[in-house]
SETOR-577673 format. One record per residue: residue number from 1; residue in one letter; x, y, z of N, C-alpha, C in turn. Coordinates in nm, 3 decimals. Example, Ala and Ser with C-alpha at 12.3 -4.5 7.8 and 13.67 -1.06 7.14 Angstrom:
2
1, A, 1.319, -0.569, 0.780, 1.230, -0.450, 0.780, 1.320, -0.330, 0.780 $
2, S, 1.285, -0.225, 0.708, 1.367, -0.106, 0.714, 1.290, 0.003, 0.787 $
This chain:
249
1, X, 17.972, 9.124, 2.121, 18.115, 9.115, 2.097, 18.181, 9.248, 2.132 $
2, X, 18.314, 9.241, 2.199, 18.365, 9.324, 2.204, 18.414, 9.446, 2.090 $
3, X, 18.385, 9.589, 2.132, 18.395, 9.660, 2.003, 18.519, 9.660, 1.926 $
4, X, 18.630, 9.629, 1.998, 18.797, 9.654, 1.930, 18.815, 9.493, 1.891 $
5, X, 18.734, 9.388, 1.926, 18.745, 9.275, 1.842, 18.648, 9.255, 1.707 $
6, X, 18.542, 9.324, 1.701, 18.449, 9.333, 1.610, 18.547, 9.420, 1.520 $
7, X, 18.607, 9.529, 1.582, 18.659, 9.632, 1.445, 18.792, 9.514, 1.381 $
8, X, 18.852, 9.497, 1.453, 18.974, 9.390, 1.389, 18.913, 9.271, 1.316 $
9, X, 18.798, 9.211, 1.299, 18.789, 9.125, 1.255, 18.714, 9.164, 1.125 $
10, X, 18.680, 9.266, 1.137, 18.602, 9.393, 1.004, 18.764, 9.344, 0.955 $
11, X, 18.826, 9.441, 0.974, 18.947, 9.473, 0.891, 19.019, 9.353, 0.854 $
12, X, 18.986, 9.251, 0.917, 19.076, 9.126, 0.845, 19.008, 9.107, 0.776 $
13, X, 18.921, 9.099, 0.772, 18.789, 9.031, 0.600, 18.818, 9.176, 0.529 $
14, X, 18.847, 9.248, 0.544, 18.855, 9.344, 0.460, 18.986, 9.359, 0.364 $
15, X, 19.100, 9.331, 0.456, 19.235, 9.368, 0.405, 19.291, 9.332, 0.290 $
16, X, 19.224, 9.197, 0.227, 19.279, 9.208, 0.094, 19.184, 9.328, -0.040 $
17, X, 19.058, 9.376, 0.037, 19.000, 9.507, -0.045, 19.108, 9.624, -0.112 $
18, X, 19.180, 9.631, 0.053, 19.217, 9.764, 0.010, 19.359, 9.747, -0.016 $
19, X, 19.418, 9.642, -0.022, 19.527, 9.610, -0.139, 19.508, 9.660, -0.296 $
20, X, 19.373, 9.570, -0.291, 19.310, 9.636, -0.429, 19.304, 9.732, -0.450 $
21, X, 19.209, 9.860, -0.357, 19.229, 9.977, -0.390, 19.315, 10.096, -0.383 $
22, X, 19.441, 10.017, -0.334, 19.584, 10.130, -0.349, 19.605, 10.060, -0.483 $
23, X, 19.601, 9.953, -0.529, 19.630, 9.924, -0.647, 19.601, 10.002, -0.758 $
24, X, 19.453, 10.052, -0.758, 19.334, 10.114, -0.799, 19.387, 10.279, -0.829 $
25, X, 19.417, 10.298, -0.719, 19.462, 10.420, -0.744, 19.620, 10.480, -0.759 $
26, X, 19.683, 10.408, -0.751, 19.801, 10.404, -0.839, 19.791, 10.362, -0.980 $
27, X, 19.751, 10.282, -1.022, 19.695, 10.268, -1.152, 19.636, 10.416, -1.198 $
28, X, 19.570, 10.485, -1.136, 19.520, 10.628, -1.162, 19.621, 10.710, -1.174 $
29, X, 19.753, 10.706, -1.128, 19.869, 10.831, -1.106, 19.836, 10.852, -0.974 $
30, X, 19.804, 10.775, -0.855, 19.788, 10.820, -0.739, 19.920, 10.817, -0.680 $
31, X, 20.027, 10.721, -0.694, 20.147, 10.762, -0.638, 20.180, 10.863, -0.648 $
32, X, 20.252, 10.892, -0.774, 20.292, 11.047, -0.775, 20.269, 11.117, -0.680 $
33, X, 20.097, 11.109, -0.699, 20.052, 11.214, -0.651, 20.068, 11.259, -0.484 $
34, X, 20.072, 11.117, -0.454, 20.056, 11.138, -0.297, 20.234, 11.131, -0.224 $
35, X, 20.295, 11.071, -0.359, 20.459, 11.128, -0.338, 20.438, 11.275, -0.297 $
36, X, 20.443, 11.323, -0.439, 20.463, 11.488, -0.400, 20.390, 11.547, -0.290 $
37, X, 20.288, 11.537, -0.218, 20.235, 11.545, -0.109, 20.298, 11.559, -0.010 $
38, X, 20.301, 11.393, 0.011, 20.386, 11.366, 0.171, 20.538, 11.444, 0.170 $
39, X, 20.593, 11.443, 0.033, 20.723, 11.519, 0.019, 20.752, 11.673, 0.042 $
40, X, 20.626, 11.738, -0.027, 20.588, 11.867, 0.020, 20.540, 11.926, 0.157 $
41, X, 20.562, 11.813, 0.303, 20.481, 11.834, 0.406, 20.572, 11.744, 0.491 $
42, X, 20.682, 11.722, 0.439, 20.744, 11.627, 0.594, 20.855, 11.794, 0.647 $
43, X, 20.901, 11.704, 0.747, 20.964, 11.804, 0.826, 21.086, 11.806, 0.654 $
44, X, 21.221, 11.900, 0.680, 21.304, 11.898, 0.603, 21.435, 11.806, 0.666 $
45, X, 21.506, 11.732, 0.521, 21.620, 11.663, 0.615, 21.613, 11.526, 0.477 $
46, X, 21.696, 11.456, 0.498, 21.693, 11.294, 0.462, 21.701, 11.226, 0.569 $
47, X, 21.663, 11.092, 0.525, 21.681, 10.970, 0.605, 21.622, 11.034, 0.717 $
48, X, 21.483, 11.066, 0.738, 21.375, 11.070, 0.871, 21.363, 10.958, 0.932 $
49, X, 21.321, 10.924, 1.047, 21.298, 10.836, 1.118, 21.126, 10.856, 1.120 $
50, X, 21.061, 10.799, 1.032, 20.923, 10.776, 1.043, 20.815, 10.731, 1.101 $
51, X, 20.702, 10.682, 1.153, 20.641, 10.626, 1.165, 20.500, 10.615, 1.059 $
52, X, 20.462, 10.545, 1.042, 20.328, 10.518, 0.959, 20.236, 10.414, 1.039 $
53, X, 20.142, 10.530, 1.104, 20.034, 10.450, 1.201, 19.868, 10.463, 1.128 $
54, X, 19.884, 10.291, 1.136, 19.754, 10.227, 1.060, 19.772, 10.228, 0.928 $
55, X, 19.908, 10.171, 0.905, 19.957, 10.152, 0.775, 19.867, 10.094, 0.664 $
56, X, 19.741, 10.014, 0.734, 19.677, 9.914, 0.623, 19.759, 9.816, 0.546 $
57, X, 19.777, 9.835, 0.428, 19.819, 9.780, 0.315, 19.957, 9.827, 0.253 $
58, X, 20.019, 9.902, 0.349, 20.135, 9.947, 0.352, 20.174, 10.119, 0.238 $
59, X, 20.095, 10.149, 0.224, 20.129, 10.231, 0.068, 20.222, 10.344, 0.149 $
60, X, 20.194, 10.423, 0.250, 20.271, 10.517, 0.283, 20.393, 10.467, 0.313 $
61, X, 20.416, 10.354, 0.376, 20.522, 10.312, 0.443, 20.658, 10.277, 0.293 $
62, X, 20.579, 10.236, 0.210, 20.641, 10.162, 0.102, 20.676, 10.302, -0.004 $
63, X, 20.540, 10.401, -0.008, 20.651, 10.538, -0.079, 20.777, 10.548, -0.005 $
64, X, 20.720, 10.588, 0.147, 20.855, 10.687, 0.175, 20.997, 10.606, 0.229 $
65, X, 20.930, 10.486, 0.236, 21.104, 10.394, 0.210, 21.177, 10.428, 0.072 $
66, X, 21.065, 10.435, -0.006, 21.137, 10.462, -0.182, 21.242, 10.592, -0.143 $
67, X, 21.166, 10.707, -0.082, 21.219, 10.805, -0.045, 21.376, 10.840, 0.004 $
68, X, 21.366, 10.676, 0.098, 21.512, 10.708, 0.163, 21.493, 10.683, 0.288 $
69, X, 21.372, 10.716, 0.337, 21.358, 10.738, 0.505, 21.343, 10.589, 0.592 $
70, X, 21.355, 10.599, 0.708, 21.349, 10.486, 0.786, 21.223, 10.458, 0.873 $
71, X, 21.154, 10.361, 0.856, 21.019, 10.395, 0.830, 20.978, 10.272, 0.930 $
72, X, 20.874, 10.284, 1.012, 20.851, 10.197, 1.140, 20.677, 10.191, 1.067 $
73, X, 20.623, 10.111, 1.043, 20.512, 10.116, 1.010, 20.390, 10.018, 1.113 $
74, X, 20.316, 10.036, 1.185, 20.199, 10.010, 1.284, 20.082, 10.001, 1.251 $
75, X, 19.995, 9.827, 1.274, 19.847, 9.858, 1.232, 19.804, 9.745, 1.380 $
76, X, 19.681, 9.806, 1.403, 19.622, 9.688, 1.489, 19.570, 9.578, 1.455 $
77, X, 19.573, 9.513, 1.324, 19.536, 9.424, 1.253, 19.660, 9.331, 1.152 $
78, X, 19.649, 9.218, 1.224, 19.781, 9.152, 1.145, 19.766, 9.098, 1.054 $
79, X, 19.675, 9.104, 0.985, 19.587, 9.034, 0.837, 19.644, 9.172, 0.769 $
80, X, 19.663, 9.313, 0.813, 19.695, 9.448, 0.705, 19.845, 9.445, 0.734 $
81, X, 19.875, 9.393, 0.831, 20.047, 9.368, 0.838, 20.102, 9.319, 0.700 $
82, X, 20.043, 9.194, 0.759, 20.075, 9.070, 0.616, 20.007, 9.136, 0.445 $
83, X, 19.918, 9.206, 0.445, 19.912, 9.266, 0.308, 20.021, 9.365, 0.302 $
84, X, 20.064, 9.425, 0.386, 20.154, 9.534, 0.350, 20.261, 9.469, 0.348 $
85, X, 20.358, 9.375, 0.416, 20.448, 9.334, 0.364, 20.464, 9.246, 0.285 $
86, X, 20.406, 9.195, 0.250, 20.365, 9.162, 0.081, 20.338, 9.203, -0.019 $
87, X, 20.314, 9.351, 0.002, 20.273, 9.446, -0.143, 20.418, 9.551, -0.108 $
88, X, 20.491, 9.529, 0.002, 20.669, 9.622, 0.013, 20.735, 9.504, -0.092 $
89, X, 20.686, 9.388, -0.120, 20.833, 9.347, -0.198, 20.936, 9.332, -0.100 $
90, X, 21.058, 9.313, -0.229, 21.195, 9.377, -0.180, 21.204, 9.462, -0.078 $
91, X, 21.111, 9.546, -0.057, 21.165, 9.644, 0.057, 21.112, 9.638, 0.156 $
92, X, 21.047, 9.481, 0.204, 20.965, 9.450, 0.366, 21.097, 9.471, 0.470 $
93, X, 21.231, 9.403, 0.362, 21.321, 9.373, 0.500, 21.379, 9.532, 0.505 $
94, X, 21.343, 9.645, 0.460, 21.386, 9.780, 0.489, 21.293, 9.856, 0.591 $
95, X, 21.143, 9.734, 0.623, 21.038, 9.871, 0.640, 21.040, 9.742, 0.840 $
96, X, 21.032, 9.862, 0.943, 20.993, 9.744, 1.049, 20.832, 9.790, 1.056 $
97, X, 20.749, 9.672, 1.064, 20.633, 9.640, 1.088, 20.589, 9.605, 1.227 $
98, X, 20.486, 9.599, 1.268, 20.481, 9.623, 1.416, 20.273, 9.599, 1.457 $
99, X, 20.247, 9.505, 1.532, 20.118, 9.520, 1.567, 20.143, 9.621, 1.705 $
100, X, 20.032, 9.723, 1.674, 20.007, 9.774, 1.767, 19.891, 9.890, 1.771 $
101, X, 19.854, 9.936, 1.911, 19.754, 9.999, 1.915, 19.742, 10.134, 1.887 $
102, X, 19.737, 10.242, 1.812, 19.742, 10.384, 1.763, 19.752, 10.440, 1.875 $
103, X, 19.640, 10.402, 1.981, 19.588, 10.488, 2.096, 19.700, 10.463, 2.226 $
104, X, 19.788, 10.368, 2.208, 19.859, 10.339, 2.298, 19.990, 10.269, 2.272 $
105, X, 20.104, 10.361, 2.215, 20.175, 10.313, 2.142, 20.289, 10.244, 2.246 $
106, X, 20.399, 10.197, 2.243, 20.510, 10.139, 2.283, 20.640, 10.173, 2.277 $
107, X, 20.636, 10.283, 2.171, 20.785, 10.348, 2.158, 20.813, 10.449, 2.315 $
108, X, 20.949, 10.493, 2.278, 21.018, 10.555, 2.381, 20.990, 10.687, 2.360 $
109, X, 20.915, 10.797, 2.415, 20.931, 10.946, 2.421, 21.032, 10.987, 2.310 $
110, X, 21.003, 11.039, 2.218, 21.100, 11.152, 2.111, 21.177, 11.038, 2.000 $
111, X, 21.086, 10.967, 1.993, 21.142, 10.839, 1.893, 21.149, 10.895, 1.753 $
112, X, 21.081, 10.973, 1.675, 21.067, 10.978, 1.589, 21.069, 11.148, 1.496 $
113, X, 21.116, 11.159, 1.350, 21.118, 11.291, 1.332, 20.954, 11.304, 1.282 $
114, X, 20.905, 11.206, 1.218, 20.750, 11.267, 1.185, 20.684, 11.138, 1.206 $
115, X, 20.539, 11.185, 1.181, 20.442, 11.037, 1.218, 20.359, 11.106, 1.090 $
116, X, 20.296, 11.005, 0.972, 20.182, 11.003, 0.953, 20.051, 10.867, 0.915 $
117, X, 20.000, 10.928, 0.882, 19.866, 10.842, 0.892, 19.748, 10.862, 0.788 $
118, X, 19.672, 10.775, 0.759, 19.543, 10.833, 0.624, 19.466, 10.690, 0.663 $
119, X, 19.346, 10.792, 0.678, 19.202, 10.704, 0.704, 19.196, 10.625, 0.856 $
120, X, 19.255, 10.650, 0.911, 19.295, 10.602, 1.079, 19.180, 10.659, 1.143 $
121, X, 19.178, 10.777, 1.238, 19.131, 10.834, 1.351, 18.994, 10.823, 1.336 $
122, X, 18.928, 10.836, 1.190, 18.786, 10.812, 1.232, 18.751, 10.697, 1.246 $
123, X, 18.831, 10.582, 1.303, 18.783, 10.458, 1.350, 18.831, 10.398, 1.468 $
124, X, 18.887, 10.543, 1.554, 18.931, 10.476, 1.669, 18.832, 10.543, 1.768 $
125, X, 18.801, 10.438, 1.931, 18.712, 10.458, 2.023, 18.805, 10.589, 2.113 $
126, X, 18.918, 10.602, 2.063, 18.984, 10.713, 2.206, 19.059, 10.799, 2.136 $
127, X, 19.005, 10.870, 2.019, 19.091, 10.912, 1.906, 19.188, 11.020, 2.012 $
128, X, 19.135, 11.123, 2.091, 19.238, 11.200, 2.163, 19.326, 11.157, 2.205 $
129, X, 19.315, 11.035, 2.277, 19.405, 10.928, 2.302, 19.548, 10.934, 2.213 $
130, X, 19.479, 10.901, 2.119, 19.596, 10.841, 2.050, 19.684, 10.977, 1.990 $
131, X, 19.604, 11.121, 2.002, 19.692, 11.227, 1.920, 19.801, 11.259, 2.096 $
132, X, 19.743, 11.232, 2.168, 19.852, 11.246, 2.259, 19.952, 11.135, 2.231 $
133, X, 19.930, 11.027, 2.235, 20.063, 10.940, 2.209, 20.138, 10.988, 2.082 $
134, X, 20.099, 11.027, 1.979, 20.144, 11.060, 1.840, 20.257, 11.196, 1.907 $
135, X, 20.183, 11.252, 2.004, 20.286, 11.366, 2.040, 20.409, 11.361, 2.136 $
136, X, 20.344, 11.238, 2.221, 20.459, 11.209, 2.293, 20.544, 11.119, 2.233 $
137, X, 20.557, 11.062, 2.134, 20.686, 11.026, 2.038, 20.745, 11.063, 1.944 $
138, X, 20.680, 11.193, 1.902, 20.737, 11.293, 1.838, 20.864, 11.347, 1.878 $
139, X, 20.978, 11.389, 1.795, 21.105, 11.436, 1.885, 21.029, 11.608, 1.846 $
140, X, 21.113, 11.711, 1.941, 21.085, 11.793, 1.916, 21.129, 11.848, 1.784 $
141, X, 21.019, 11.969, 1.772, 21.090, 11.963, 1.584, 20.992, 11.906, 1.439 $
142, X, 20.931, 11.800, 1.477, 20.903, 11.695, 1.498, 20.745, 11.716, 1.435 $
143, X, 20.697, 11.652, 1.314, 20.543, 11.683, 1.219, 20.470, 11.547, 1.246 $
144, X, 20.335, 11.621, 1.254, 20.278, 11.489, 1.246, 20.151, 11.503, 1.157 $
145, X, 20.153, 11.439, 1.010, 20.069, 11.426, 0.923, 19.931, 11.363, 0.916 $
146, X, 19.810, 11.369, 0.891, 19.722, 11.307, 0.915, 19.578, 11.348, 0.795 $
147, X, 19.600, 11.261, 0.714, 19.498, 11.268, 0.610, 19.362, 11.182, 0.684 $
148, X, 19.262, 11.241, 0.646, 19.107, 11.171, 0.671, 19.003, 11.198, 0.634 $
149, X, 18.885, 11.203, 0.677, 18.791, 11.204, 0.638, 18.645, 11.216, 0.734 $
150, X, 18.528, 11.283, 0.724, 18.401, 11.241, 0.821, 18.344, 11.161, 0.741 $
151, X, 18.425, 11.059, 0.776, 18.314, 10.909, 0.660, 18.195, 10.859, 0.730 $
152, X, 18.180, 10.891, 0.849, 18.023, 10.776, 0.867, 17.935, 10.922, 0.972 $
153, X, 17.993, 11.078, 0.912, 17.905, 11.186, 1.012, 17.731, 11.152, 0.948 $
154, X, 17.766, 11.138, 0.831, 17.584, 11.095, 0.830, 17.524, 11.018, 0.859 $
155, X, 17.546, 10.967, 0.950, 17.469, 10.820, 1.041, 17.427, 10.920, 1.170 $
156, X, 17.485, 11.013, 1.157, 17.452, 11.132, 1.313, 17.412, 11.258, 1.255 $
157, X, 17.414, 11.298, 1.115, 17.350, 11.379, 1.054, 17.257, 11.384, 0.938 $
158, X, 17.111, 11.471, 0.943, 17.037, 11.433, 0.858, 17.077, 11.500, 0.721 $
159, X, 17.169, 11.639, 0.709, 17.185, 11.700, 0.573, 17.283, 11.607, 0.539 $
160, X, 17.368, 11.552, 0.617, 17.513, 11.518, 0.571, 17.467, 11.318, 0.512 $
161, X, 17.346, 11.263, 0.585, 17.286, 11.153, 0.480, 17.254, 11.175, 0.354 $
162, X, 17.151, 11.319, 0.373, 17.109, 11.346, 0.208, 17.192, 11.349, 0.074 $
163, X, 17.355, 11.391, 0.152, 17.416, 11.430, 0.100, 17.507, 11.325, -0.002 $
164, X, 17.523, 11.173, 0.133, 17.544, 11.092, 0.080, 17.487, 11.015, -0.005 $
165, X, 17.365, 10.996, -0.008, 17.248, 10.928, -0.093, 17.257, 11.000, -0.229 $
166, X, 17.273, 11.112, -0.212, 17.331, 11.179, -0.323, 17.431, 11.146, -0.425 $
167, X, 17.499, 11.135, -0.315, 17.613, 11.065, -0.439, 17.622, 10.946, -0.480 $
168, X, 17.557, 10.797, -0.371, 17.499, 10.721, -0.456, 17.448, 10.742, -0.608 $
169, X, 17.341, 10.827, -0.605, 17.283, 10.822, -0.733, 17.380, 10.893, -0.880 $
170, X, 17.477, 11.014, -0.831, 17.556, 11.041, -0.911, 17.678, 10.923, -0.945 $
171, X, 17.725, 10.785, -0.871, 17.793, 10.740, -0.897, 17.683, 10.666, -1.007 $
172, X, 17.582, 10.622, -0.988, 17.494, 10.549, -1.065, 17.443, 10.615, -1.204 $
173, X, 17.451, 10.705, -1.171, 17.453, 10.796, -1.269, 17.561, 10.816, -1.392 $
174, X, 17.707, 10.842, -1.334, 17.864, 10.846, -1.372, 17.872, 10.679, -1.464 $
175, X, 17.789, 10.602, -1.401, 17.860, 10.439, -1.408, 17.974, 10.414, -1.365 $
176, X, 18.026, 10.495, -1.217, 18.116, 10.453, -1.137, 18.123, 10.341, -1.097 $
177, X, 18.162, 10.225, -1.037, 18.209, 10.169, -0.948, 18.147, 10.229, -0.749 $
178, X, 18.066, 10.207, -0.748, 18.015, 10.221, -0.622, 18.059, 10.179, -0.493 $
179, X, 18.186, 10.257, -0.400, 18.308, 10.214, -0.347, 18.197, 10.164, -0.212 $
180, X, 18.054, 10.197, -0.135, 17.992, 10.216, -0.029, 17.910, 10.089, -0.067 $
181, X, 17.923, 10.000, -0.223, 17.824, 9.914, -0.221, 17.853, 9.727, -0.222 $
182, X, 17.930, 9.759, -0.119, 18.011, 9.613, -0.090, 17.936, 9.525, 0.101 $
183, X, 18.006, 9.410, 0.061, 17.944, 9.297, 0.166, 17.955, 9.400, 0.318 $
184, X, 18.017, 9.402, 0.341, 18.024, 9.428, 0.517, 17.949, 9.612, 0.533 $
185, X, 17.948, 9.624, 0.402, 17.914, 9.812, 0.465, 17.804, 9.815, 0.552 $
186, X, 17.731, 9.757, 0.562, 17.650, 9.773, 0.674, 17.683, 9.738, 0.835 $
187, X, 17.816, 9.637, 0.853, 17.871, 9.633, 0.958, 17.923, 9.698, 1.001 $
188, X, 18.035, 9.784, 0.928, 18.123, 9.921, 0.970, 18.008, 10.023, 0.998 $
189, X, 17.907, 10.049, 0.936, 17.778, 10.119, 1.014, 17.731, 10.101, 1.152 $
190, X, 17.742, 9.986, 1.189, 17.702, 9.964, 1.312, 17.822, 9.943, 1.446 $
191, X, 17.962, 9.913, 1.328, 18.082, 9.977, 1.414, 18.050, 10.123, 1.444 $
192, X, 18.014, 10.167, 1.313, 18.063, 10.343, 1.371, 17.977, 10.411, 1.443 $
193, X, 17.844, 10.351, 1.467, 17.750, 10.354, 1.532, 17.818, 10.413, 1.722 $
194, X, 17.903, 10.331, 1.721, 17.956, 10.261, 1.872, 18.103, 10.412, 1.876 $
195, X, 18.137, 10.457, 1.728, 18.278, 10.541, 1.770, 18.194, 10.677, 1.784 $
196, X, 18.305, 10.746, 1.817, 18.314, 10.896, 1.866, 18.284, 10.982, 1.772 $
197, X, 18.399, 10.952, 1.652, 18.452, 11.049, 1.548, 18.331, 11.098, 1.455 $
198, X, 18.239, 11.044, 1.402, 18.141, 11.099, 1.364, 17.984, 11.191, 1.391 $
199, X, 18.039, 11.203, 1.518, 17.952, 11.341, 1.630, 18.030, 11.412, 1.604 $
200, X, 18.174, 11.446, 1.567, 18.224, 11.557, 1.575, 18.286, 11.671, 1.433 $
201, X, 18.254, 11.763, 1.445, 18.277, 11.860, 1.354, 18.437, 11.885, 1.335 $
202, X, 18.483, 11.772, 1.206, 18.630, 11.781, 1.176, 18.659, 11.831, 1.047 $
203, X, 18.719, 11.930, 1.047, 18.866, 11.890, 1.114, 18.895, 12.014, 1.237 $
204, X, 18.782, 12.035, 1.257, 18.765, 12.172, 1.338, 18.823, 12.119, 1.503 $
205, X, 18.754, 11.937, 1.519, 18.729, 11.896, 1.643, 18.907, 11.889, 1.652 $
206, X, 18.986, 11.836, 1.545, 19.116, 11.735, 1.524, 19.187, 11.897, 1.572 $
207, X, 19.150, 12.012, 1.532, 19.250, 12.109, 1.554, 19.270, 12.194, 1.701 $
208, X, 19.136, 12.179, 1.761, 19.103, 12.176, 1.930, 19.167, 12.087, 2.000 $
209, X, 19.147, 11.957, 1.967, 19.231, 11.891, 2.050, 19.416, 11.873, 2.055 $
210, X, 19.413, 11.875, 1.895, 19.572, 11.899, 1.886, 19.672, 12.008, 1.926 $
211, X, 19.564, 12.090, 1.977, 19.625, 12.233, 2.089, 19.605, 12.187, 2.197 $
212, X, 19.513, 12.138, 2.212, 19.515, 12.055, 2.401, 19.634, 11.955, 2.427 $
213, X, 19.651, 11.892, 2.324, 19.785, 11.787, 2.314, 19.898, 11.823, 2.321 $
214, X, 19.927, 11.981, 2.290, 20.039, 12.024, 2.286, 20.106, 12.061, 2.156 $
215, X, 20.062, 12.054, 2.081, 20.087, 12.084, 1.925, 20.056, 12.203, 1.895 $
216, X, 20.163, 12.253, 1.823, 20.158, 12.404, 1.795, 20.163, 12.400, 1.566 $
217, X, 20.194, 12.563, 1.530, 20.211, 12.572, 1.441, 20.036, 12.432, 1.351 $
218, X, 19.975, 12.448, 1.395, 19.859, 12.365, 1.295, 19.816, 12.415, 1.178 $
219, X, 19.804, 12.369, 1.064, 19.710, 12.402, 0.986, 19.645, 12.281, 0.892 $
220, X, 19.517, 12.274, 0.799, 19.459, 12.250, 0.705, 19.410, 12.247, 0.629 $
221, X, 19.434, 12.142, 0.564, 19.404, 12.160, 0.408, 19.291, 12.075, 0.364 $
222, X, 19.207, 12.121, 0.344, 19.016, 12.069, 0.334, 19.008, 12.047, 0.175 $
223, X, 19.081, 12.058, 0.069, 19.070, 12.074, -0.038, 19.215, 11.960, -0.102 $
224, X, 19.281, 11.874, -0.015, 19.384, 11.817, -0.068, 19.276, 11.701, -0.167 $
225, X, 19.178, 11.683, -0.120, 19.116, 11.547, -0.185, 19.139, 11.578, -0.356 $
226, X, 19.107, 11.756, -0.348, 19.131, 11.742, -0.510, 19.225, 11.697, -0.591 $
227, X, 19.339, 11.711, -0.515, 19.484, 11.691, -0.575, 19.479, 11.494, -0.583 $
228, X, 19.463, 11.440, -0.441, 19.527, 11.356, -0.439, 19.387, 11.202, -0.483 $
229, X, 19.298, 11.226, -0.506, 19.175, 11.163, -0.483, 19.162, 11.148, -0.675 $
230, X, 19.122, 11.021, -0.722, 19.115, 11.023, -0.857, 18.965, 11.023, -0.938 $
231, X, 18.921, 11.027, -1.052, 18.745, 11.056, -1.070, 18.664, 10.996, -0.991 $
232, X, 18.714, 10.857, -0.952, 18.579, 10.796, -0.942, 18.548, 10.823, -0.768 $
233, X, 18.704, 10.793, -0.712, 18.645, 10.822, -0.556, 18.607, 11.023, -0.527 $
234, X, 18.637, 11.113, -0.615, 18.582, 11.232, -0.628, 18.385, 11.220, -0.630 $
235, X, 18.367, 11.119, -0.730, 18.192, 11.091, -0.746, 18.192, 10.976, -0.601 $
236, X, 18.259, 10.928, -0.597, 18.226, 10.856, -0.473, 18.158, 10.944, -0.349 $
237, X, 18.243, 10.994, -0.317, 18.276, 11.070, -0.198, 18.263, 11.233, -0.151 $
238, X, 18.166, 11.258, -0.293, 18.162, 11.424, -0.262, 18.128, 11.494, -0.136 $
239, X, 18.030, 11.394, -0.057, 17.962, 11.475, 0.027, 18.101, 11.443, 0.155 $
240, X, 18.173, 11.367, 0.141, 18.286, 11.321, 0.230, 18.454, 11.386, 0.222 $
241, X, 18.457, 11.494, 0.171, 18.622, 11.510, 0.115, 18.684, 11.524, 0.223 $
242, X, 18.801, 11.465, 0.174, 18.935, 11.397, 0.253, 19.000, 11.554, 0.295 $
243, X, 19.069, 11.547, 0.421, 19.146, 11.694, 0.456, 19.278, 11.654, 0.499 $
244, X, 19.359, 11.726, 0.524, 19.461, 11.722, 0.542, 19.502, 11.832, 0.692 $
245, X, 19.594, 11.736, 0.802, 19.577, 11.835, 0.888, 19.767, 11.839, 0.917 $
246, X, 19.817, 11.913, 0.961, 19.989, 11.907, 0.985, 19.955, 11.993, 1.090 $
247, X, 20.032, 11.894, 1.210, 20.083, 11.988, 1.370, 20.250, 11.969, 1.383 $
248, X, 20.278, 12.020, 1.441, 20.410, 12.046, 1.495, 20.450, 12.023, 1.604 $
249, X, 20.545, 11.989, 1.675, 20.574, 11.964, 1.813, 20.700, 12.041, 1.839 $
């Protein structure tokens, strides 16, 4: 099977999961949290012209409408369309939704004042790809946010497996909720088998290329997971923490 039909059809059996788990973690105080975040890190101004690429289940798109902003939200999967505008409520007819491809977007050059994104790039086959498009619809001025993760580098590394097996046993340990011990995880293994993103040393790789792209002013934040990440995905995910990267155009 083709790899970009195998990953879309992952994510449609998946998409009502992670309804659940924005649920999950808003229930934790994760809004807030990831309010003050994205609020502390967009360009300055009201009423932005947004994008939110690989919206999933809509959560970014649906804060920063709360916000005020005008918000274009994009997933390649129309099964996470339909969860996200169904978990916007009232505010689907504020948010435009959109199938489309990260790596190859459709807007017009300088469309937008910021773009962001969370949990995206390590599952795309042309991730450079797509930070060039992210830049060429950037207006100048112009931020582009990007929370993630090296979620599957230990399938290509032997400390960084140990590391995970590890935390298996501390979630078992905790009596967590074991987020890695569900039906398909072994398929997204053999997706990620096939991607790029987990050969590469990030967010080190994300900040090389986002100077090749043309993005200036970069920096990151390797330590946001603490803020924004709640107990259990902290024991989940130790050997995995989430970073935070902001470029500029």
């Amino acid at each position: 099977m083709d790899l970009a039909i195998r990953n879309r059809a992952y994510w449609t059996e998946r998409a009502p999961s992670y309804t659940e788990a924005v649920a999950t973690n808003v229930a934790n105080g994760g809004r807030q949290l990831w309010w003050d975040i994205l609020a502390a890190n967009l360009p300055k101004g009201e009423h932005l012209k947004i994008l939110d690429v690989g919206t999933g289940p809509g959560f970014f798109a649906i804060l920063l409408t709360e916000m005020g902003h005008e918000v274009t939200a994009v997933d390649y999967t129309p099964a996470m369309l339909e969860e996200a505008k169904h978990n916007a409520g009232p505010l689907a007819d504020r948010i435009t939704f959109l199938q489309m491809d990260a790596q190859a977007l459709t807007f017009p050059d300088h469309s937008f004042d910021a773009i962001v994104s969370r949990n995206l790039t390590w599952n795309l086959p042309h991730p450079e790809e797509a930070y060039l498009q992210w830049y060429r619809v950037l207006k100048k001025g112009g931020r582009m946010i990007n929370f993630d993760a090296d979620w599957y580098g230990y399938l290509f590394d032997e400390s960084k497996r140990v590391a995970v097996q590890r935390d298996r046993g501390n979630v078992q340990e905790a009596g967590c909720t074991d987020y890695n011990a569900y039906e398909k995880a072994s398929e997204m293994e053999e997706i990620s088998l096939q991607l790029p993103m987990g050969r590469y040393d990030r967010p080190r790789w994300d900040v090389d290329t986002l100077h090749r792209c043309g993005f200036r002013e970069i920096f990151t934040d390797t330590e946001v997971w603490k803020i924004t990440w709640d107990n259990e995905e902290k024991v989940n995910f130790a050997a995995t923490p989430g970073f935070m990267i902001c470029a500029d155009k």
